[in-house]
Backbone atoms as SQL, in Angstrom:
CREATE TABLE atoms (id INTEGER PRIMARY KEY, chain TEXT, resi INTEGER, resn TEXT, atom TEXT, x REAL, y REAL, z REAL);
INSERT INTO atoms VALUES
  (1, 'A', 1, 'UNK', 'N', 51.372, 124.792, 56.477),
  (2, 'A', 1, 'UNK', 'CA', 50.531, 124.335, 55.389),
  (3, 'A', 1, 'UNK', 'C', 49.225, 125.099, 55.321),
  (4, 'A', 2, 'UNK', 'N', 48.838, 125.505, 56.743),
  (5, 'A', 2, 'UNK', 'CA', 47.411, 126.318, 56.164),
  (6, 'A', 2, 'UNK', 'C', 47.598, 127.570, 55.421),
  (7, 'A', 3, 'UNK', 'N', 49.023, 127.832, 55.177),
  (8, 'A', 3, 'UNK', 'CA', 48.718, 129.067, 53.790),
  (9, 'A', 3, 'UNK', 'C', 48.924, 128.753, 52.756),
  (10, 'A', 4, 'UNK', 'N', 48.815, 127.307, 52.249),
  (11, 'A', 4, 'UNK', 'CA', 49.036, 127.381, 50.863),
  (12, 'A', 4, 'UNK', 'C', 47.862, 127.491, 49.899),
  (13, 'A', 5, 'UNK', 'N', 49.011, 128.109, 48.755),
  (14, 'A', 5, 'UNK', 'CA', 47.517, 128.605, 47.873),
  (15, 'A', 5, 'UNK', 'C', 47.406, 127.619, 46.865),
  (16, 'A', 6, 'UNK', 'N', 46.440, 127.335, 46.163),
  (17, 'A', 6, 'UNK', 'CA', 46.186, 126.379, 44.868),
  (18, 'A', 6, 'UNK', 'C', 45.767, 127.444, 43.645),
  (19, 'A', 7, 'UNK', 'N', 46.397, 126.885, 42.660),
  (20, 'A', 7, 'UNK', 'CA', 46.028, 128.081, 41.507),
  (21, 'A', 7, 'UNK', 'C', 45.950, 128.991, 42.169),
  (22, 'A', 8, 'UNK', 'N', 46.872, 129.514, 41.807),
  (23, 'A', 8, 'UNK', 'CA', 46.872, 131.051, 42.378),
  (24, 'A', 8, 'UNK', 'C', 46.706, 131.688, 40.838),
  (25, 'A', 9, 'UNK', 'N', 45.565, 132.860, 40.477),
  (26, 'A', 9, 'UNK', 'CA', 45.519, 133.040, 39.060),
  (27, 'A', 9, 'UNK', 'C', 46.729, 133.658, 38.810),
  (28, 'A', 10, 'UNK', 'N', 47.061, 134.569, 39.034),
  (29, 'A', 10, 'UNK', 'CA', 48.541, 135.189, 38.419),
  (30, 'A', 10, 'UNK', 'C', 49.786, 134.468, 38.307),
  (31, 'A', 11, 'UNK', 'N', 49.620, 133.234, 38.769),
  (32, 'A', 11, 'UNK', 'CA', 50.802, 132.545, 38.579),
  (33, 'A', 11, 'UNK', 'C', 50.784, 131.448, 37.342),
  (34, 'A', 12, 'UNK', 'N', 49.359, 131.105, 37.296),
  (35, 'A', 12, 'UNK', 'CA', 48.860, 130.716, 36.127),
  (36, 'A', 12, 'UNK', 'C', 49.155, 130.888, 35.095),
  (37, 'A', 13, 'UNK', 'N', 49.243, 132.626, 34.991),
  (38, 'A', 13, 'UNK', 'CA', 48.939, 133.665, 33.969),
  (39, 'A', 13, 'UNK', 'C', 50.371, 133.285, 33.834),
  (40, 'A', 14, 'UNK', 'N', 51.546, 133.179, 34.453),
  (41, 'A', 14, 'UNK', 'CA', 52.865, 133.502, 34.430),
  (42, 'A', 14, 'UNK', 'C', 53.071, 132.112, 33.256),
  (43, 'A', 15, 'UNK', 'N', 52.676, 131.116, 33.735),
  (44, 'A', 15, 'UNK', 'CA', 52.794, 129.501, 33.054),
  (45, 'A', 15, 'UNK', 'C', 52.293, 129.330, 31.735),
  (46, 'A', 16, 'UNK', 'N', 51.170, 130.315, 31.054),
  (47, 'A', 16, 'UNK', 'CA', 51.330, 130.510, 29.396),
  (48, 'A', 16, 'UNK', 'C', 50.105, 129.836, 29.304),
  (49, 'A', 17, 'UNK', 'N', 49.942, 129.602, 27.978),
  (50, 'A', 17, 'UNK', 'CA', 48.392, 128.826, 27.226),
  (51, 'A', 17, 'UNK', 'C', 47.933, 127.216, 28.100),
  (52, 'A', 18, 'UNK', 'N', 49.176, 126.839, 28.632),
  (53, 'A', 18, 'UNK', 'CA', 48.518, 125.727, 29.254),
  (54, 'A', 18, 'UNK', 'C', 47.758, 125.384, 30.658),
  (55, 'A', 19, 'UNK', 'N', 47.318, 126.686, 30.945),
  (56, 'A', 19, 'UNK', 'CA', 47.279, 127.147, 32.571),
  (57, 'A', 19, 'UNK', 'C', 46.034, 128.184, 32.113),
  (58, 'A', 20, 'UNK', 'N', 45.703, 128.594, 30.935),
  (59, 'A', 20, 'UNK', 'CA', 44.858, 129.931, 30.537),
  (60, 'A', 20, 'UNK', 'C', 43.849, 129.755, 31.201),
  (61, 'A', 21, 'UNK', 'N', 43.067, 128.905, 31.545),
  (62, 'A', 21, 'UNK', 'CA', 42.010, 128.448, 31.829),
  (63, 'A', 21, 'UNK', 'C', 41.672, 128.416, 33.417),
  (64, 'A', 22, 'UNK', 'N', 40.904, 128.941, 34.029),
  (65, 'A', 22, 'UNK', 'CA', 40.987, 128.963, 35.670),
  (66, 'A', 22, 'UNK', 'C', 39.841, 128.463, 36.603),
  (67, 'A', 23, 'UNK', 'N', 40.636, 127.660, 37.354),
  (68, 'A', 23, 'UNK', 'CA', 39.118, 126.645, 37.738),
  (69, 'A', 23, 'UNK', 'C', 38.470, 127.605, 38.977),
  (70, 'A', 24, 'UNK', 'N', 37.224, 127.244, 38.776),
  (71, 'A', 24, 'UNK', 'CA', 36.100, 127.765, 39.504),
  (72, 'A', 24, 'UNK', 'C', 36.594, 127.629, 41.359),
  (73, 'A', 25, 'UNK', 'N', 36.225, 128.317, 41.992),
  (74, 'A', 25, 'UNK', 'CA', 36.419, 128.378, 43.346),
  (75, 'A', 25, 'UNK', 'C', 36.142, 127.423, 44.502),
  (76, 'A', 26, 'UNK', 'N', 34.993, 126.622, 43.924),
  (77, 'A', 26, 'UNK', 'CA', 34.977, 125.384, 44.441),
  (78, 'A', 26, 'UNK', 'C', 35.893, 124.134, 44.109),
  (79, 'A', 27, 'UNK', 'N', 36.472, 124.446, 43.193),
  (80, 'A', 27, 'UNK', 'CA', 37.369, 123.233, 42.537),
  (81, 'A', 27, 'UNK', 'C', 38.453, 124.073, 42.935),
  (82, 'A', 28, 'UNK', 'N', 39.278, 124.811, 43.099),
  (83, 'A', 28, 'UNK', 'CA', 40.227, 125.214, 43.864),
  (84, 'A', 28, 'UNK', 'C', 40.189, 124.656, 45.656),
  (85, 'A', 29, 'UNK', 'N', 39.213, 124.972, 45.552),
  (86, 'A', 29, 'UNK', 'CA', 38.865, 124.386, 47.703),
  (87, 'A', 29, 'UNK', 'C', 38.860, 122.806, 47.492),
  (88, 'A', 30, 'UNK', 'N', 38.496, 121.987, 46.758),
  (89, 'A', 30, 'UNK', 'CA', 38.424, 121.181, 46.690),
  (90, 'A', 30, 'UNK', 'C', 39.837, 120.391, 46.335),
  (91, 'A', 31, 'UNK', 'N', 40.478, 121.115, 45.357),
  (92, 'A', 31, 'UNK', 'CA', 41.974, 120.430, 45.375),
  (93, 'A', 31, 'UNK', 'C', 42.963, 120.671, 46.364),
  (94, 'A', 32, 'UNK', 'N', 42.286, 122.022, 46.995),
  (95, 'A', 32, 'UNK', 'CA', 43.384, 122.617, 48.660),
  (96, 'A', 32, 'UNK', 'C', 42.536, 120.921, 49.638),
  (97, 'A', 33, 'UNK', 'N', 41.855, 120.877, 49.508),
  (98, 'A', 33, 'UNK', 'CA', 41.255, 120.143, 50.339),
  (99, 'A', 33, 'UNK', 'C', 41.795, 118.569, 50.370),
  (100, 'A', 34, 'UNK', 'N', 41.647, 118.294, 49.328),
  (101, 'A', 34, 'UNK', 'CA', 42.780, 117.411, 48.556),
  (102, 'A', 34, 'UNK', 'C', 44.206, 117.030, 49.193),
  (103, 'A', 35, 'UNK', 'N', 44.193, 118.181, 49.004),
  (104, 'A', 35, 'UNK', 'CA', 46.344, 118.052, 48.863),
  (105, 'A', 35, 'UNK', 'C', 46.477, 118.008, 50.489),
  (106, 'A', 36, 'UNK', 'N', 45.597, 118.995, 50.883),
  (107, 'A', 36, 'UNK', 'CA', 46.464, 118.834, 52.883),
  (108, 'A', 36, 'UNK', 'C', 45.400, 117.454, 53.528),
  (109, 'A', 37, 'UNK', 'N', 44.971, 117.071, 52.794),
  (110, 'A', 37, 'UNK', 'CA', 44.310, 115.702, 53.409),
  (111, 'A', 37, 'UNK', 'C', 44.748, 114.705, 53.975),
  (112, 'A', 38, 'UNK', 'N', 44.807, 113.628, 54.799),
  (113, 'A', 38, 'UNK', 'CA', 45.396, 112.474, 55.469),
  (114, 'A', 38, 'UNK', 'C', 46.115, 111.656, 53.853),
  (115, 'A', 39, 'UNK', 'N', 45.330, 111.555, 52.918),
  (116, 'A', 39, 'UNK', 'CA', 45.999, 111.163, 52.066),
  (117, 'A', 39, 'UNK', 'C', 47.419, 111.504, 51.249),
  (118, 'A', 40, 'UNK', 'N', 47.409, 112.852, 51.181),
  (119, 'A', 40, 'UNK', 'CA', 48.386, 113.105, 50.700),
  (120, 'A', 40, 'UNK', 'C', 49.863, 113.781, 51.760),
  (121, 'A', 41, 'UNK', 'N', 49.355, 115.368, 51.935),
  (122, 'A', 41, 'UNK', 'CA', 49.786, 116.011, 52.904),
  (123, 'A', 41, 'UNK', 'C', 49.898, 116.068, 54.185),
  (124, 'A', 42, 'UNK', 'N', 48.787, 115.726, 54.807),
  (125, 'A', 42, 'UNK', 'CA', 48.395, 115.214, 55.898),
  (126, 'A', 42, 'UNK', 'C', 48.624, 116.352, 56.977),
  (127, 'A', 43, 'UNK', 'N', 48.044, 117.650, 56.372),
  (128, 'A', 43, 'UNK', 'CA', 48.479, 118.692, 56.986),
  (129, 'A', 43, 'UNK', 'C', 47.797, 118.519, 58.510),
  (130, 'A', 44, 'UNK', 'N', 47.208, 118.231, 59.096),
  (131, 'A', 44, 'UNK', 'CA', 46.958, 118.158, 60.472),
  (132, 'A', 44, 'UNK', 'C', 47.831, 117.558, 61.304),
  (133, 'A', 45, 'UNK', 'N', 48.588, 115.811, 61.099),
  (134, 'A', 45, 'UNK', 'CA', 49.767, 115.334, 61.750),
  (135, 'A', 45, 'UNK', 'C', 51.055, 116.013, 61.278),
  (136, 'A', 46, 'UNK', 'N', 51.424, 116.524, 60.254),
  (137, 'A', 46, 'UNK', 'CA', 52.814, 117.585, 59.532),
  (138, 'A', 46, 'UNK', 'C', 52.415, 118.590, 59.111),
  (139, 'A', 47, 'UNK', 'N', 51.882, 119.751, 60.009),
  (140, 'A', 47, 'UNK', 'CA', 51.494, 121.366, 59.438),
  (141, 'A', 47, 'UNK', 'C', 52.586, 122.063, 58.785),
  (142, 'A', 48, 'UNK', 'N', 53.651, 121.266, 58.661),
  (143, 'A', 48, 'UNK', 'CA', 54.468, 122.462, 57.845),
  (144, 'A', 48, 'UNK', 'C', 55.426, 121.625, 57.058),
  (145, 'A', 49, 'UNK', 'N', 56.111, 122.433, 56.144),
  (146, 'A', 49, 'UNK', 'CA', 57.001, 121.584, 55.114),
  (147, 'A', 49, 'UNK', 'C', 58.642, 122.813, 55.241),
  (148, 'A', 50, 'UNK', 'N', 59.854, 121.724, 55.361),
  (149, 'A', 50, 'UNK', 'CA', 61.019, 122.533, 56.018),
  (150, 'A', 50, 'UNK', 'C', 61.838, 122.337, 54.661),
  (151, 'A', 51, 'UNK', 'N', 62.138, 123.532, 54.448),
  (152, 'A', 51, 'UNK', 'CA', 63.587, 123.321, 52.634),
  (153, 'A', 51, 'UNK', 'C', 64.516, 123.578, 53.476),
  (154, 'A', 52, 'UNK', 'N', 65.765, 123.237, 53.653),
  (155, 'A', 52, 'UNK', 'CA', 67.051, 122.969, 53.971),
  (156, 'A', 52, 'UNK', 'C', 68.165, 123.036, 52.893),
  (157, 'A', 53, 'UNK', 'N', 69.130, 123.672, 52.673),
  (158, 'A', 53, 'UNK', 'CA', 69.870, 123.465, 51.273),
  (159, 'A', 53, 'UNK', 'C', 71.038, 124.004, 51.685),
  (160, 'A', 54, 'UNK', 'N', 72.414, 123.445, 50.739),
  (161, 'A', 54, 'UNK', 'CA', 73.734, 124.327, 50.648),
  (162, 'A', 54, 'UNK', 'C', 74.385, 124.273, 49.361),
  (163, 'A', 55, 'UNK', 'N', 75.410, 124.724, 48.811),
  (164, 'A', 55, 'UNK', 'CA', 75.482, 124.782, 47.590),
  (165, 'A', 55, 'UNK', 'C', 77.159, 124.785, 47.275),
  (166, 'A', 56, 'UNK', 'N', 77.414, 124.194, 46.237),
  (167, 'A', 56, 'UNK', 'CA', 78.767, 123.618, 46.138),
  (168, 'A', 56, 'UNK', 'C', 79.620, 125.133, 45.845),
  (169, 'A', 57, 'UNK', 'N', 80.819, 125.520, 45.360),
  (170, 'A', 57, 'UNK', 'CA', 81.238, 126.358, 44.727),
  (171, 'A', 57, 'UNK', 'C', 80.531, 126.644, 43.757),
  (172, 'A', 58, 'UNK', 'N', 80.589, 128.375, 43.085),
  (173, 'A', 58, 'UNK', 'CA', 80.154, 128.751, 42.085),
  (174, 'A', 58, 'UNK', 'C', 81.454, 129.118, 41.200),
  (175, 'A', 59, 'UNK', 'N', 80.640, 128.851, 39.801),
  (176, 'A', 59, 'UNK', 'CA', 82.404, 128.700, 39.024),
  (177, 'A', 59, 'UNK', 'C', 82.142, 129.989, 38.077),
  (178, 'A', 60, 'UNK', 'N', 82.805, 130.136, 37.245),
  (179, 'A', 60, 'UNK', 'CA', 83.196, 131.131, 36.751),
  (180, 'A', 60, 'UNK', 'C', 81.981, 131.864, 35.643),
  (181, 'A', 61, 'UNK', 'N', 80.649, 130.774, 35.422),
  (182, 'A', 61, 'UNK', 'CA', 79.531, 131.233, 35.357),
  (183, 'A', 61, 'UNK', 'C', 78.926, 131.591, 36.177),
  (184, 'A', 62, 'UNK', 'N', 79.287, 131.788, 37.142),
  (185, 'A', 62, 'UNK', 'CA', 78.046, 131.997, 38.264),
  (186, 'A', 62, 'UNK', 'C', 76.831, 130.940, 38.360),
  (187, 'A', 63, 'UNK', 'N', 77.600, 129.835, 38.320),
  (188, 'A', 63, 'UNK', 'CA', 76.589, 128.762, 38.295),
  (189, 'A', 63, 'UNK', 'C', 77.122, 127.734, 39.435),
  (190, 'A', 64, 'UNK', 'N', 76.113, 127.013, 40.099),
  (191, 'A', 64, 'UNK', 'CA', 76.634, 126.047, 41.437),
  (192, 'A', 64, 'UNK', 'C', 75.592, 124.989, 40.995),
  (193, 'A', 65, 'UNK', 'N', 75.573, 124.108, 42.371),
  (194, 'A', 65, 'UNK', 'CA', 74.125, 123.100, 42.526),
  (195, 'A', 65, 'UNK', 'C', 74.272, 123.177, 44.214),
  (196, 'A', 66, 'UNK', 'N', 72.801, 122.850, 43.908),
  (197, 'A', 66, 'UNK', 'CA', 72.165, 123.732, 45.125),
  (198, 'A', 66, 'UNK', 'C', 71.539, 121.877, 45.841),
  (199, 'A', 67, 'UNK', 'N', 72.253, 121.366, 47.286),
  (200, 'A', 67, 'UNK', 'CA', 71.955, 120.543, 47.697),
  (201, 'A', 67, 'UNK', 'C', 70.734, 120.877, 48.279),
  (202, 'A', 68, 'UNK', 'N', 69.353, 120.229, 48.526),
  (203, 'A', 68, 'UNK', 'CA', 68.303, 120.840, 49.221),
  (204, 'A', 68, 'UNK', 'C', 67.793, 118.963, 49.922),
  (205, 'A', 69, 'UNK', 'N', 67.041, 119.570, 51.165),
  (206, 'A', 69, 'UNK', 'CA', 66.886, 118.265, 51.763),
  (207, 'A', 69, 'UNK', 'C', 65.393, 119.295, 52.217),
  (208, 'A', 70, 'UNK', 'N', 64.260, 118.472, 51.741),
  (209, 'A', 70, 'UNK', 'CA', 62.687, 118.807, 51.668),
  (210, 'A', 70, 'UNK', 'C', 62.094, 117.962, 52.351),
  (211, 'A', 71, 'UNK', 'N', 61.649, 118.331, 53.856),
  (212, 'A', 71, 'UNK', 'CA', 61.143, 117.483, 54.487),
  (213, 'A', 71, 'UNK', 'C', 59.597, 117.948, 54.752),
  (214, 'A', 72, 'UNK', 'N', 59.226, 116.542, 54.291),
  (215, 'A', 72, 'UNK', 'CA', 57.499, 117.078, 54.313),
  (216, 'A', 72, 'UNK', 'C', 56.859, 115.296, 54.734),
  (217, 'A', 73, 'UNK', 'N', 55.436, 115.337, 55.429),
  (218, 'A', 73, 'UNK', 'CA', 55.028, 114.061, 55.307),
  (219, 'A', 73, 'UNK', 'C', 55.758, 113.306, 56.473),
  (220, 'A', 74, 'UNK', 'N', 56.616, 113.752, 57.170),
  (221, 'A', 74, 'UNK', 'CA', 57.627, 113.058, 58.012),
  (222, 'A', 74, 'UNK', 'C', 58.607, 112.161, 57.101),
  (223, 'A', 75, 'UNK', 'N', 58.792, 112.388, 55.868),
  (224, 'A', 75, 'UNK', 'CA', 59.822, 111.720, 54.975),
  (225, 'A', 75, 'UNK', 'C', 61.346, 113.101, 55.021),
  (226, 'A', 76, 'UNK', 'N', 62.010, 112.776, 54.343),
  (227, 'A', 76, 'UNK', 'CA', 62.928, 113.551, 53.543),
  (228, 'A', 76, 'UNK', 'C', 63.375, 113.114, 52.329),
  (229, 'A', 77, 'UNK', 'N', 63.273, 114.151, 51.540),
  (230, 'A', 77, 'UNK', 'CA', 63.843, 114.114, 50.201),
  (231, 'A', 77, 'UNK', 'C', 64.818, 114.728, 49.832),
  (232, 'A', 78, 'UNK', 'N', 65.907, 114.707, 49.060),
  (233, 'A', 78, 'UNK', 'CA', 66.791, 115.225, 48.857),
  (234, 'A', 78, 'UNK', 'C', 67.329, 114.985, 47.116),
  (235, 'A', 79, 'UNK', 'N', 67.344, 116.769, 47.222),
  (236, 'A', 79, 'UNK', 'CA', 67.094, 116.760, 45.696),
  (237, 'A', 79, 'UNK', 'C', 68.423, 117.605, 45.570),
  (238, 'A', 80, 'UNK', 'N', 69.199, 117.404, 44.273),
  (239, 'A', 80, 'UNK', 'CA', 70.276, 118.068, 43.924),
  (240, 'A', 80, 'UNK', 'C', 69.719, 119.248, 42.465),
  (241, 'A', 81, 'UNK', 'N', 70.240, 120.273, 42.536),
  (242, 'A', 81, 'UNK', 'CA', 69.577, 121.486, 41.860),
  (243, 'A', 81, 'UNK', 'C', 69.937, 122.397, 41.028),
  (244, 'A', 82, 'UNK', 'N', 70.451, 122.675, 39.644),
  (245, 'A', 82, 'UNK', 'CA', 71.499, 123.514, 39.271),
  (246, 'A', 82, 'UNK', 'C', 70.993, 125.263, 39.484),
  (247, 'A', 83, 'UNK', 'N', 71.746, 125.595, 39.646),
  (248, 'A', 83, 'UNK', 'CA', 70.986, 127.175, 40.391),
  (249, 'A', 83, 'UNK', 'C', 72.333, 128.182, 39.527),
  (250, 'A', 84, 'UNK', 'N', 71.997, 129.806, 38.681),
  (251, 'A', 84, 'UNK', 'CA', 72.728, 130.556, 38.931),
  (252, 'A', 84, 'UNK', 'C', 72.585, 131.765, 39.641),
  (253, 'A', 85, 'UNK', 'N', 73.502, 132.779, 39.804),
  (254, 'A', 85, 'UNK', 'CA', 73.584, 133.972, 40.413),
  (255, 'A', 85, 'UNK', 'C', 73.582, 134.842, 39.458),
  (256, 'A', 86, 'UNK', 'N', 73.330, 135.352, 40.526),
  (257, 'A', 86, 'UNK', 'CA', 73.109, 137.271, 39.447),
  (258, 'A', 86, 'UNK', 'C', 73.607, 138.300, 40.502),
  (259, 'A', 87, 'UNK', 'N', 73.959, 139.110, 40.260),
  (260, 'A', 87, 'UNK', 'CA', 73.999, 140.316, 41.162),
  (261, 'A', 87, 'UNK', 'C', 73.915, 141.793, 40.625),
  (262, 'A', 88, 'UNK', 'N', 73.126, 142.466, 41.061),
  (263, 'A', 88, 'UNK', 'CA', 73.016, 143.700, 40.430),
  (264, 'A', 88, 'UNK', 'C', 72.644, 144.699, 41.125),
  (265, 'A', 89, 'UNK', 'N', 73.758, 145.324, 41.300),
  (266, 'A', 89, 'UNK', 'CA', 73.993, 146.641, 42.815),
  (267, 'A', 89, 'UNK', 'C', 73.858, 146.053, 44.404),
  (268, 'A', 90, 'UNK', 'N', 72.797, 146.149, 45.068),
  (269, 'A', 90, 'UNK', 'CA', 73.094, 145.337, 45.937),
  (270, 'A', 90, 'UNK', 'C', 71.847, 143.969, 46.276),
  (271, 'A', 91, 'UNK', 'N', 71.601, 143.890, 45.373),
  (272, 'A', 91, 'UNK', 'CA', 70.774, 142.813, 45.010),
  (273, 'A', 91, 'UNK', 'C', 71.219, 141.006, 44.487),
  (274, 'A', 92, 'UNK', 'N', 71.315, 140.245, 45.108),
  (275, 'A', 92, 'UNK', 'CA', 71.884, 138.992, 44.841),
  (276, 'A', 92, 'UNK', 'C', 70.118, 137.938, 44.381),
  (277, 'A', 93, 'UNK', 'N', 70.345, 137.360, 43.148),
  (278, 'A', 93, 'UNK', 'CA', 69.081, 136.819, 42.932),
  (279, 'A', 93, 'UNK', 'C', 69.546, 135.187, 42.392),
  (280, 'A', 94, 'UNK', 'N', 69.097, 134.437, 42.921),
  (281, 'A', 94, 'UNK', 'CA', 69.459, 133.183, 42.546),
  (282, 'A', 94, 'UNK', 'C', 68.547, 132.608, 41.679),
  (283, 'A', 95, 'UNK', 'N', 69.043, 132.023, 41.148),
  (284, 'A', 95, 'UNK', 'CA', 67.632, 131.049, 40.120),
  (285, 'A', 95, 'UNK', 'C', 67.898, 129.926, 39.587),
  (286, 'A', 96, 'UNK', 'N', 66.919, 128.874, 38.870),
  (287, 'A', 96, 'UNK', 'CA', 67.367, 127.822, 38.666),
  (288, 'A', 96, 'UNK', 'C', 66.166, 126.583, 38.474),
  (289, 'A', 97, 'UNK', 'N', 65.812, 125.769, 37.600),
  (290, 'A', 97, 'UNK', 'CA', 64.380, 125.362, 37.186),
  (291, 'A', 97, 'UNK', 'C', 64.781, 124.058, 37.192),
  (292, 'A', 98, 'UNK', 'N', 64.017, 122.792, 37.914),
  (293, 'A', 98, 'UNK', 'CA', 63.808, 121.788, 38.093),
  (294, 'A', 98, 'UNK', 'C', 62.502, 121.055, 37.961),
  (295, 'A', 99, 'UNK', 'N', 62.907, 119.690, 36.986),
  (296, 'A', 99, 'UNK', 'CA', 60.896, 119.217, 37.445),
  (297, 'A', 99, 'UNK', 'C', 60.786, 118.471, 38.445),
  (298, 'A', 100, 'UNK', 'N', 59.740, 118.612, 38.949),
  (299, 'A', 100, 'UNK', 'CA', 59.286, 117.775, 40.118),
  (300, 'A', 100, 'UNK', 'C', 57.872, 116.998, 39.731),
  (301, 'A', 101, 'UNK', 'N', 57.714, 115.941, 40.457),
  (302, 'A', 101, 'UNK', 'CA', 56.363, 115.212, 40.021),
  (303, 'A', 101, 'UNK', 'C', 55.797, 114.852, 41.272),
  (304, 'A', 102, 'UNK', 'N', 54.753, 114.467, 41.497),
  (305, 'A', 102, 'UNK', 'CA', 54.273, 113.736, 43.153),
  (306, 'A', 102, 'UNK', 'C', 54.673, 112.431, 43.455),
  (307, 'A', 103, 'UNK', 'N', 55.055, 111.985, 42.463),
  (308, 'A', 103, 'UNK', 'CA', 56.293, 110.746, 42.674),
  (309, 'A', 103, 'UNK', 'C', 57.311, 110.863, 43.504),
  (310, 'A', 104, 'UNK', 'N', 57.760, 111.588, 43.423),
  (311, 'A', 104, 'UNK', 'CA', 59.143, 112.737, 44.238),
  (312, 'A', 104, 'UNK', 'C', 59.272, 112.061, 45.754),
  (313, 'A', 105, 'UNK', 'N', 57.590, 112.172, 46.037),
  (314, 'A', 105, 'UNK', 'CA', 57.112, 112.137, 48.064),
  (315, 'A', 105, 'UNK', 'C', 57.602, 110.784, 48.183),
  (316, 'A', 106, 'UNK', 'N', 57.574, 109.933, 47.033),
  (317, 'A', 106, 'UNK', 'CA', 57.651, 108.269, 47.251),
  (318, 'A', 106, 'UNK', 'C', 59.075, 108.299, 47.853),
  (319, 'A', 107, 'UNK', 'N', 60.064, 109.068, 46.964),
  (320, 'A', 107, 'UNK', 'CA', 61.155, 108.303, 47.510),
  (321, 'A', 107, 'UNK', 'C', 61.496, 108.509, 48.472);
């Protein structure tokens, strides 16, 4: 957990007009400060967060779901994921877009 970044600007930039806007450097430290806090993250008793996943057959799209078990907080979550493949020369790239909310940690 101590490398995570908050707003990271270029990723911002990636997320379009609703992200254009970039908060000041103290309000970045302040939401890192935030998030790994006893309240939320609690990055001092759980310094790290573990993704775990496997994935069913891929069918004739090159499409699967991707089982993932996200353990963070001393909880686990387990989220099911639709993911496809790509391959191009010797390059294999997976992908695949899910929402997540901070509700998520509850269950």
């Amino acid at each position: 957990m101590d490398r995570l970044i908050v707003d990271d600007a270029a990723q911002r930039r990636l997320e379009g007009e609703d992200f254009a806007n970039e908060p000041s450097k103290d309000d970045i430290a302040a939401t890192r400060t935030n998030m790994l806090g006893d309240a939320l993250l609690n990055a001092k008793q759980f310094p790290t967060i573990k993704v775990t996943g496997t994935s069913g057959p891929v069918d004739a799209k090159n499409s699967a779901m991707l089982d993932l078990s996200v353990q963070l907080v001393g909880r686990e979550i387990k989220l099911t994921i639709p993911f496809t493949l790509k391959m191009e020369g010797d390059k294999l790239e997976a992908s695949g877009v899910v929402d997540l909310s901070h509700c998520a940690a509850a269950i």
